[in-house]
N, C-alpha and C positions, 0 to 999 in steps of 0.2 A: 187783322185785329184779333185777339187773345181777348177774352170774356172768361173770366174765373167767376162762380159761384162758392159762397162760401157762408158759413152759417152752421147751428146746430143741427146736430143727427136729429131727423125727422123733419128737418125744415123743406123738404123737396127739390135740392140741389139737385138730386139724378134726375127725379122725372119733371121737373121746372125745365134742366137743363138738355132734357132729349126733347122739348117741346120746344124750346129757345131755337135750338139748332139745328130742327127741323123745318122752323119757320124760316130762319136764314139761309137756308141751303147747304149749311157750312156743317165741318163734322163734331161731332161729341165723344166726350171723352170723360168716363168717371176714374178719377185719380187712383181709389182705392182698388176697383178692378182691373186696372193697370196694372198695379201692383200684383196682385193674387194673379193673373195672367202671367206675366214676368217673372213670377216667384215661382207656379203651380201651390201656391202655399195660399190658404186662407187667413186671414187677417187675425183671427180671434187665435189660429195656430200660430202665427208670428208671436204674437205678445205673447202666449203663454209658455213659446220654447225659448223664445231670444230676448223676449223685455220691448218697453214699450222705447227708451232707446236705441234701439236697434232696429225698428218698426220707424222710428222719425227720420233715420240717417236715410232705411231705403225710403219713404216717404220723401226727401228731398230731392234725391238721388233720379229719383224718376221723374218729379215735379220740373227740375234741371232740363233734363232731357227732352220732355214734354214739348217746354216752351220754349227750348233752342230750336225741334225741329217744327214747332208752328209758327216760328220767329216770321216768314215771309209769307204767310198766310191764314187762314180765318179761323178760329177753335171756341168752341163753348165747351170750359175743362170745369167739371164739379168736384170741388177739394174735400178733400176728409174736412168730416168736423173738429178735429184739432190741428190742422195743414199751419193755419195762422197762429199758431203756438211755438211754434218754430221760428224763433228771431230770421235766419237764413233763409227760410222759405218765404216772410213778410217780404224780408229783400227784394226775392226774385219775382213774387207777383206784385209789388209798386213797379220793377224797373219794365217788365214785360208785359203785365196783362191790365187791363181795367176790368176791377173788381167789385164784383156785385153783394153785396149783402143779404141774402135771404132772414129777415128779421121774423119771428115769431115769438104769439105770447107763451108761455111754459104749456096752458094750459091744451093750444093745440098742440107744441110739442110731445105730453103726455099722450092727449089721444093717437096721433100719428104711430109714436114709439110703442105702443101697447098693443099695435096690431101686428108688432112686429116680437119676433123671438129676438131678446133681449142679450142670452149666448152667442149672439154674431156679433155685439158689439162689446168690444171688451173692453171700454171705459164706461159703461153703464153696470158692470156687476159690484155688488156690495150693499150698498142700502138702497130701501126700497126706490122704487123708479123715480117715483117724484120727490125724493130729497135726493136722487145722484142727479136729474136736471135738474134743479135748484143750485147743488153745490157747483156743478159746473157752468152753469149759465153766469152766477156769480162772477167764477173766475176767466171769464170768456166773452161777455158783452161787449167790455169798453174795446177789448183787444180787437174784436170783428169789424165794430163801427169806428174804429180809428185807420182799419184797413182797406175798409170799405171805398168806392170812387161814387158809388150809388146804396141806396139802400131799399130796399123791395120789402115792404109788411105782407105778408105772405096768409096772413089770420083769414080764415073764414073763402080762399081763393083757391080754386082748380089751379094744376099746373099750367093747364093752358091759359088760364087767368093771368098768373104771374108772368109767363113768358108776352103776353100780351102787353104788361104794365113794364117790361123792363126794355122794350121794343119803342113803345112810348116817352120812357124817360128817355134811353140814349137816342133818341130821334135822329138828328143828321150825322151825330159824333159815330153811328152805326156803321158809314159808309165811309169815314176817312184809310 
């Protein structure tokens, strides 16, 4: 089984997801470090030498890859925050993975993202932090929770929290 995490930047996809798949035995995989491994190239250097197009094709490209080679065994893979912006990549994680939701309110978004250097993430520069998560949350909500197969509120919860609550919802459908 393939478990996608997915959600906004500071929702705790990576360390939700290395707690997830610690508890199941199974391996983990952050999409975007994949990437920057793959590449030797940092993320925020992709966009600003080759465009954020360019950044989405290798983003699928690997995404592809991922889950063809964890097709016959077990992966907790954490998606970039805009992975499901990508019509072809919703594709591949409906046909391949059950996908988790990492749901937060803006406002622990805000504090999460504020303890972070803001320069690594390069669809957070331009206005200030809390109208770039507002503008994107905006245009990114309905599209998470329509692709979602569960949804995890992640507000006010340790990552081992949430790996606890998403161990709980997928109950038996865990061991299929």
């Amino acid at each position: 089984m393939i478990l996608t995490l997915s959600g906004f930047m500071g929702s705790g996809k990576t360390s939700s997801g290395r707690e997830l798949a610690s508890r199941l035995g199974w391996p983990f995989v952050d999409l975007d470090a994949a990437i920057e491994e793959s590449t030797g190239v940092a993320i925020s250097t992709i966009f600003a030498v080759r465009g954020e197009a360019a950044f989405r094709q290798m983003e699928h490209d690997s995404l592809e890859t991922l889950l063809t080679e964890a097709a016959s065994g077990n992966l907790v893979l954490a998606l970039g925050g805009g992975t499901l912006m990508t019509p072809s990549c919703r594709t591949l994680i409906r046909e391949k993975a059950v996908n988790i939701y990492l749901r937060a309110q803006k406002e622990t978004l805000l504090k999460n993202l504020s303890k972070e250097d803001s320069a690594k993430r390069p669809m957070l520069g331009g206005d200030s932090l809390a109208g770039r998560i507002g503008s994107l949350m905006s245009e990114r909500a309905a599209i998470y929770e329509e692709a979602a197969d569960y949804i995890a509120d992640i507000d006010g919860l340790s990552p081992g929290e949430v790996a606890g609550d998403i161990i709980q919802m997928l109950g038996k459908d865990i061991c299929r």
